[in-house]
C-alpha positions as CSV (number, residue, x, y, z in Angstrom):
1,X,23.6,7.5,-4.9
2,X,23.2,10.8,-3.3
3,X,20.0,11.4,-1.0
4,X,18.6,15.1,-0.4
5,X,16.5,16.0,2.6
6,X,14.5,19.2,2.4
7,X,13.4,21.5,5.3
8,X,12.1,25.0,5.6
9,X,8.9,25.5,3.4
10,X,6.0,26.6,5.2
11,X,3.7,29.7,5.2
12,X,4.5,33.3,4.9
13,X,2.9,36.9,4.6
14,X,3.7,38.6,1.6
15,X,7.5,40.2,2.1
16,X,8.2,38.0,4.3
17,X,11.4,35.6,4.8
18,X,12.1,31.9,4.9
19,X,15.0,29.9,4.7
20,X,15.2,26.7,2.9
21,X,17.6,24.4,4.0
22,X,19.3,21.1,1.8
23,X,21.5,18.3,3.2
24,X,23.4,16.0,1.1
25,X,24.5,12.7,1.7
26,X,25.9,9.4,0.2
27,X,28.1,9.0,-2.8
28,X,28.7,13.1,-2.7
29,X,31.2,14.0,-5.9
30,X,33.6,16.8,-4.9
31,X,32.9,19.1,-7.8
32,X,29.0,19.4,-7.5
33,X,26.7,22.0,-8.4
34,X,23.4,21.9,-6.2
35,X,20.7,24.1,-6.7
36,X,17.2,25.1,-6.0
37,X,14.1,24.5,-8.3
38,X,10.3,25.6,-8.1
39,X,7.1,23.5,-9.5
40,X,4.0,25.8,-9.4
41,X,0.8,24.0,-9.7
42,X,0.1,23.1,-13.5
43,X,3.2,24.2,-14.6
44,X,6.8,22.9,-15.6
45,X,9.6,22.4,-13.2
46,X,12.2,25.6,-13.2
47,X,15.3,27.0,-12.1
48,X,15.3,29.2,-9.1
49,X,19.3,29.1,-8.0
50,X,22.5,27.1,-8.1
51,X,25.5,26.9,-6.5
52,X,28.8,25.7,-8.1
53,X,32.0,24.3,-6.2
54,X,33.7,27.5,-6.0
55,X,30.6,29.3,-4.8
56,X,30.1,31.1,-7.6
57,X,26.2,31.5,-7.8
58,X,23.0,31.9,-10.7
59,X,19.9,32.9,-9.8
60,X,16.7,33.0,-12.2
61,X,15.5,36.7,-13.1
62,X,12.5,36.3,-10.9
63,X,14.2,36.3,-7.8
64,X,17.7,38.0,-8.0
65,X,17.7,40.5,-5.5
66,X,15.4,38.9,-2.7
67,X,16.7,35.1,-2.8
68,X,20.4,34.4,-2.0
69,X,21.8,30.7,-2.3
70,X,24.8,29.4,0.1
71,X,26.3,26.9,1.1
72,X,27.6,25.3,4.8
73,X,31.2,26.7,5.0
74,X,32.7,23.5,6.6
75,X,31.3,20.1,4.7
76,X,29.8,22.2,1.6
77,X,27.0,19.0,1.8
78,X,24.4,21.7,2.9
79,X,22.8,24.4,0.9
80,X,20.8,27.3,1.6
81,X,17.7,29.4,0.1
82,X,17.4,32.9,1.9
83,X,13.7,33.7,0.3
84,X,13.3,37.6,1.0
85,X,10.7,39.6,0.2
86,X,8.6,37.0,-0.7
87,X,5.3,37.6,-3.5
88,X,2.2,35.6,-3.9
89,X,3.5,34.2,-7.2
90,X,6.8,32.4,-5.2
91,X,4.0,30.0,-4.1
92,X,5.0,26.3,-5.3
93,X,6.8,23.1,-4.1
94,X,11.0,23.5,-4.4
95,X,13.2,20.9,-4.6
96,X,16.6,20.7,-4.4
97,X,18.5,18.9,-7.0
98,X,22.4,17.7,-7.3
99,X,25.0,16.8,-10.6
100,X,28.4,16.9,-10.5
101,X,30.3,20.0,-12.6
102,X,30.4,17.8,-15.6
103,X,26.6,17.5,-16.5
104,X,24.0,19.2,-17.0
105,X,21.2,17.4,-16.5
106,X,19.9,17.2,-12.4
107,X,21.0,13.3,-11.8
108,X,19.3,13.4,-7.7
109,X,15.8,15.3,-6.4
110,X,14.9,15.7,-3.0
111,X,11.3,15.2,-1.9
112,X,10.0,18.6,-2.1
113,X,9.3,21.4,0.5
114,X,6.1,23.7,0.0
115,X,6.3,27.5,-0.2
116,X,2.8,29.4,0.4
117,X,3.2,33.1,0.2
118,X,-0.3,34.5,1.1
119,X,-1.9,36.9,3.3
């Protein structure tokens, strides 16, 4: 089993920055993608970014350009959302979610980290 502990969320000024943070631990598979996910209020649960093994990153429409996904250089158990630029409509609750490279389907959630962009 693989437990994920969010940090970061909080509250921001429109155009603002925060930096979501995602540590991994447990029965960690080498090849893993992890990735970042939004849930607005009354709405379905969507990609915002993921990360694969080799770094090689995707990023949902909505936020290439101002968000930027990474990972901790030494254990690669941590992962990163840079949030720049930050709109109203970013508001929601993220999660982080792990798989190994040879699913598709999210197999671990964290518990969720709220984003409130608002003036």
């Amino acid at each position: 089993q693989v437990q994920l502990v969010e940090s970061g969320g909080g509250l921001v000024q429109p155009g603002g920055s925060l930096r979501l943070s995602c540590a991994a631990s447990g029965s960690i598979d080498r090849l893993n993608v992890m990735g970042w996910y939004l849930q607005a209020p009354g709405k379905e649960r969507e990609l915002v970014a993921t990360i694969a093994p080799g770094g090689t990153a995707n990023y949902a429409d909505s936020v290439k350009g101002r968000f930027t996904i990474s990972r901790e250089a030494a254990a690669k158990n941590t992962v990163y959302l840079q949030m720049n630029s930050l709109k109203p409509e970013d508001t929601a609750v993220y999660y982080c979610g792990y798989r190994t490279l040879y699913t598709t389907t999210v197999k671990n959630w964290g518990q969720g980290t709220l984003v409130t962009v608002s003036s």
